[in-house]
C-alpha positions in Angstrom: 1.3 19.8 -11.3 1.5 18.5 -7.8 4.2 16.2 -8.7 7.2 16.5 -11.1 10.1 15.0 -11.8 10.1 12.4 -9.5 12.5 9.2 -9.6 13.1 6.7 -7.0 14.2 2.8 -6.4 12.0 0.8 -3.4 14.2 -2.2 -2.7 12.3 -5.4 -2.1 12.2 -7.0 1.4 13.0 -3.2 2.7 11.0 -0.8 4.5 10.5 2.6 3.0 9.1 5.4 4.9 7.4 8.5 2.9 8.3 11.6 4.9 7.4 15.2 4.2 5.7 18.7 5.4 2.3 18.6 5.5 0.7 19.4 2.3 4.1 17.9 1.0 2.3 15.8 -1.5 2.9 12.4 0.3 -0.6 11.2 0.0 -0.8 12.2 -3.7 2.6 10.7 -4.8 1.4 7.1 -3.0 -1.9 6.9 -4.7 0.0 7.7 -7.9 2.3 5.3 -7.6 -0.3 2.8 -6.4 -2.5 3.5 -9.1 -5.2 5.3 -6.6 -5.8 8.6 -8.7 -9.5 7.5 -10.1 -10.3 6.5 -6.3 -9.9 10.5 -4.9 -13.3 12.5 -5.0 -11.3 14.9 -7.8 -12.0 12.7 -10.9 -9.6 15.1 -12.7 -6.6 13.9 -11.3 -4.0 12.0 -13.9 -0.8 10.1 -13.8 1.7 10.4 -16.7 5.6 8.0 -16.4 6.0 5.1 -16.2 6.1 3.1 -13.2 7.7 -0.6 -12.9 7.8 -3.6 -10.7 11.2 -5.1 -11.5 11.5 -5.3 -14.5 8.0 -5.3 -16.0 6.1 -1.9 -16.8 3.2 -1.3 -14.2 -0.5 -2.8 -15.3 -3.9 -2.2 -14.1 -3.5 -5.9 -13.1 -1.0 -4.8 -9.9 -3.5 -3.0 -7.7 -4.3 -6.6 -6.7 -1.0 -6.7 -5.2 0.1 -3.5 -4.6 -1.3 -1.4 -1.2 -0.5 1.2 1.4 -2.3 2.3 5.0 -4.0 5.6 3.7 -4.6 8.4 6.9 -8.0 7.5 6.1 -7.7 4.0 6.7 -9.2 2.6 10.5 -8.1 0.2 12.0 -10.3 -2.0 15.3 -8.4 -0.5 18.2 -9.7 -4.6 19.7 -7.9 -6.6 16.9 -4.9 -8.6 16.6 -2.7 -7.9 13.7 -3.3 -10.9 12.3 -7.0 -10.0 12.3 -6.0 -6.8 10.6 -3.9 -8.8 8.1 -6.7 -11.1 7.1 -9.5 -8.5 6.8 -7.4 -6.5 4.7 -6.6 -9.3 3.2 -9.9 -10.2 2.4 -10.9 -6.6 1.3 -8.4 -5.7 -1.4 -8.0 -9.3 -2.4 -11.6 -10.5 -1.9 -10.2 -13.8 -0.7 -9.3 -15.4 2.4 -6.4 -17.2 3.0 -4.2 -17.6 6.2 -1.1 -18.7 4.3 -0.7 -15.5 3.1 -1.4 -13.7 6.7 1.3 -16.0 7.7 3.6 -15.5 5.4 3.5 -11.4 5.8 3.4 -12.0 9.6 6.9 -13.4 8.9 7.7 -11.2 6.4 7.5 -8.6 8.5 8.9 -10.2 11.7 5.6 -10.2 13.5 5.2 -13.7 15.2 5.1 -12.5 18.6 3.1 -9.8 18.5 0.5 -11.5 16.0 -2.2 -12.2 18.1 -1.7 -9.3 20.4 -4.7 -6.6 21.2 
C-alpha cells in the first residue's frame, strides 16, 4: 500500500499545495484522489475510500471537472495563460468556451497577467 489512512478537508476558493520528499507519494495520492489510477502505465493500481465533493460521494462523472498540473504535463513556454486556460480547457473538457477561461482567470486573480508570454 502506497497510501493508508489518509484524511483531509480542501476548502473551496483556497489554494492547497501537496508537499513531500521525493518518492513521498504526492503524485500517487493526486491521481487517487482525482480518479487518475486506470491512466498510469501499471493497470494494477486501485483506489478503495470514499472520496466526496461537498456533500455528494465522488462519481466517475467528476473527472470532467476535477484536474491537476501532473510533472508530466508541458506547457508552450510562448503562451499566455489564458491560452493555456483554453487549451486545457478544450482538452479535458473537449469544449471551448471563453466564459469559463474568464471566470478562472478571475478566480484565480489573473487579469493582469492573462495575456502575458
Amino acid at each position: 500500500k502506497i497510501l493508508n489512512g489518509l484524511t483531509g478537508v480542501a476548502i473551496p476558493n483556497r489554494a492547497l499545495a501537496v508537499m513531500g520528499a521525493s518518492g513521498a507519494g504526492k503524485t500517487s495520492f493526486l491521481n487517487a484522489v482525482s480518479d487518475r489510477l486506470a491512466l498510469k502505465d501499471n493497470k494494477n493500481l486501485s483506489f478503495s475510500g470514499t472520496r466526496i465533493i461537498g456533500d455528494t460521494e465522488y462519481s466517475s462523472e467528476f473527472r470532467k471537472i476535477v484536474a491537476f498540473v501532473t510533472q508530466e504535463d508541458i506547457l508552450e513556454s510562448t503562451s499566455t495563460p489564458a491560452e493555456e486556460l483554453s487549451f486545457s480547457l478544450g482538452v479535458r473538457r473537449e469544449i471551448k468556451d471563453a466564459s469559463l477561461v474568464d471566470k478562472t482567470i478571475q478566480e484565480m486573480q489573473l487579469e493582469k497577467c492573462r495575456d502575458t508570454v
